[in-house]
C-alpha positions in Angstrom: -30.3 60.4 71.0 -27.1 60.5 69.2 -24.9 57.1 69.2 -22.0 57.3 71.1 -20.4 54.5 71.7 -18.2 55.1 74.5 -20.2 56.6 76.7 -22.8 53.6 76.4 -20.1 51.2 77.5 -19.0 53.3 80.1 -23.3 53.0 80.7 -23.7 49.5 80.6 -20.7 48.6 82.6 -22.1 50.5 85.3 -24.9 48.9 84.8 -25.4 46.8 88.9 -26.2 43.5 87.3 -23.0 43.8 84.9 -21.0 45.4 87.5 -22.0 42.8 90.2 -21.6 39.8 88.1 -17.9 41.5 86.9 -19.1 41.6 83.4 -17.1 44.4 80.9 -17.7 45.4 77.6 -14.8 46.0 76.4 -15.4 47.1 72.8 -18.5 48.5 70.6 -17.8 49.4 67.0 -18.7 52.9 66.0 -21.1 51.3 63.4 -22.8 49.8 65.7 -21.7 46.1 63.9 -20.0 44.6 66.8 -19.7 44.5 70.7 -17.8 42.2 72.6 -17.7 41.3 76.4 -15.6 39.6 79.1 -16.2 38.0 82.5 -13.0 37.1 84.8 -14.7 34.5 87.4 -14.0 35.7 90.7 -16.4 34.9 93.9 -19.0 37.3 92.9 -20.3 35.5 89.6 -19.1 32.0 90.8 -21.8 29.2 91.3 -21.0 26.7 94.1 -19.3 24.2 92.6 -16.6 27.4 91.5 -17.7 27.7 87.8 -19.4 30.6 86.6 -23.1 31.0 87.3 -25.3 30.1 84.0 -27.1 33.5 85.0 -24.2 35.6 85.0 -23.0 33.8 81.5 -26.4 34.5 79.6 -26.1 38.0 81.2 -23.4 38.6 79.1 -24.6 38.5 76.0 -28.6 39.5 76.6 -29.6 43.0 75.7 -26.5 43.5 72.8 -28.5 42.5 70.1 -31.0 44.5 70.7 -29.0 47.4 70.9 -26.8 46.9 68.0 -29.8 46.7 65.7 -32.0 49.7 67.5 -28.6 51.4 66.5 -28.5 50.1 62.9 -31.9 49.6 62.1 -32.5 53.6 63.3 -35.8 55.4 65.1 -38.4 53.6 62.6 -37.9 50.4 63.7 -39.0 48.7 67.1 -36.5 46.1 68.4 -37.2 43.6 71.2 -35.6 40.8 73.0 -38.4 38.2 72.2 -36.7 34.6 73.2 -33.6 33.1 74.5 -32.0 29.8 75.6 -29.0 28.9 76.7 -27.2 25.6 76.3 -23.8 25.2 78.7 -21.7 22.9 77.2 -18.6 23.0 79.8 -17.8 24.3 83.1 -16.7 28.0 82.6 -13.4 28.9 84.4 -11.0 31.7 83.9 -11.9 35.0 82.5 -15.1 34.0 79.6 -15.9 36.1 76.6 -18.2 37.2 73.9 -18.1 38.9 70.2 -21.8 39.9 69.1 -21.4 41.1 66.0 -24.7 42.2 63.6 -23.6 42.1 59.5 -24.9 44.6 56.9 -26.1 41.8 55.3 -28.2 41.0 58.0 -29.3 44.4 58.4 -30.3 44.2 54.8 -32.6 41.0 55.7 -34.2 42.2 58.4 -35.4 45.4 56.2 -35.9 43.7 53.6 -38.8 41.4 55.9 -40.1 44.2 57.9 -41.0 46.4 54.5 -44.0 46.4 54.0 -44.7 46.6 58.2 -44.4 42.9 58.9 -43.2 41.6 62.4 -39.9 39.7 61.9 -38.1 37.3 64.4 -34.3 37.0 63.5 -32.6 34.4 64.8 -28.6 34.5 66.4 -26.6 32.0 67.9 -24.3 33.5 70.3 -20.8 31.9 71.9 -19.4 32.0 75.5 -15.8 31.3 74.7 -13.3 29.8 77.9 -9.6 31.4 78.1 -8.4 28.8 75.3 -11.1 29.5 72.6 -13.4 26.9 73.7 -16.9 27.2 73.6 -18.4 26.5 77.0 -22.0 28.0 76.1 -24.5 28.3 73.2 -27.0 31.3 73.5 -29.8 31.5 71.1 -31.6 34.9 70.8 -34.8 35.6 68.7 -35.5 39.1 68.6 -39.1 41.2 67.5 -38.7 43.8 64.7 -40.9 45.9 63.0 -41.0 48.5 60.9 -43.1 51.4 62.5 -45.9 53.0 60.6 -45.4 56.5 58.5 -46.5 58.9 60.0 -49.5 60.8 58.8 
C-alpha cells in the first residue's frame, strides 16, 4: 500500500466514530512524523454537564501512533495499540486539539530495541490542548512493536 497522506485523512475523517464525535484531522506530514487533530464541542460529542465527553477526547488521539510508526517503521514491523489511559485535568470547552508527532530519533530507538526480534513497548504522552493552549487532558499510549522474522 503506498502512503498517501491525504487520502488517509480524507479516510479517517470519514471514519463514523470520528465523524460522529466531530473529530478532524487536519494535518499528516508526508513523513509520516506528525498528525494533528481538532474537536469543536458541539451537542454531538458533549457530555451532560456541556463539556466534551472523555470518550470522544481519548478518541482523538487513539489509533495515530500506531499509524505513524506502521508508516515509519515500514512492512517488517508489527505495530499495536497495547495500553492507554487517560487523565482529564479540566473541563474541555471550545474547539480541543492534538499534535502527535513521532521523531527520527524515536524511530531510531524503537529499531534499535526490536533488532534482534524483541517485542518493544514505547511509551508517549499525548496532550488535549483547550482554545487557549491549555492542557485539559493527559493521554498515555504504550504501543507493541516487533520486528518480523526474515523470511526464509
Amino acid at each position: 500500500m503506498t502512503w498517501d497522506p491525504e487520502a488517509l485523512r480524507h479516510r479517517v475523517n470519514a471514519y463514523p466514530p470520528y465523524s460522529g464525535a466531530l473529530i478532524e484531522v487536519s494535518y499528516i506530514a508526508a513523513d509520516a512524523s506528525e498528525i494533528r487533530i481538532r474537536m469543536p464541542l458541539e451537542e454531538s460529542n458533549a457530555n451532560l454537564v456541556g463539556t466534551h465527553f472523555g470518550g470522544s477526547l481519548y478518541a482523538m488521539v487513539d489509533p495515530h501512533l500506531m499509524i505513524l510508526l506502521i508508516e515509519r517503521l515500514g512492512p517488517e514491523y508489527v505495530v499495536w495499540d497495547k495500553a492507554a489511559s487517560i487523565e482529564f485535568l479540566r473541563p474541555g470547552r471550545g474547539t480541543v486539539t492534538s499534535t502527535i508527532r513521532v521523531s527520527s530519533e524515536e524511530v531510531d530507538e524503537i529499531r534499535a530495541a526490536t533488532a534482534d526480534g524483541s517485542r518493544h513497548h514505547p511509551e508517549w504522552t499525548l496532550e488535549v490542548l483547550d482554545e487557549e493552549g491549555e492542557v485539559i487532558a493527559r493521554v498515555h499510549k504504550t504501543l507493541y512493536v516487533r520486528r518480523n522474522a526474515p523470511s526464509a
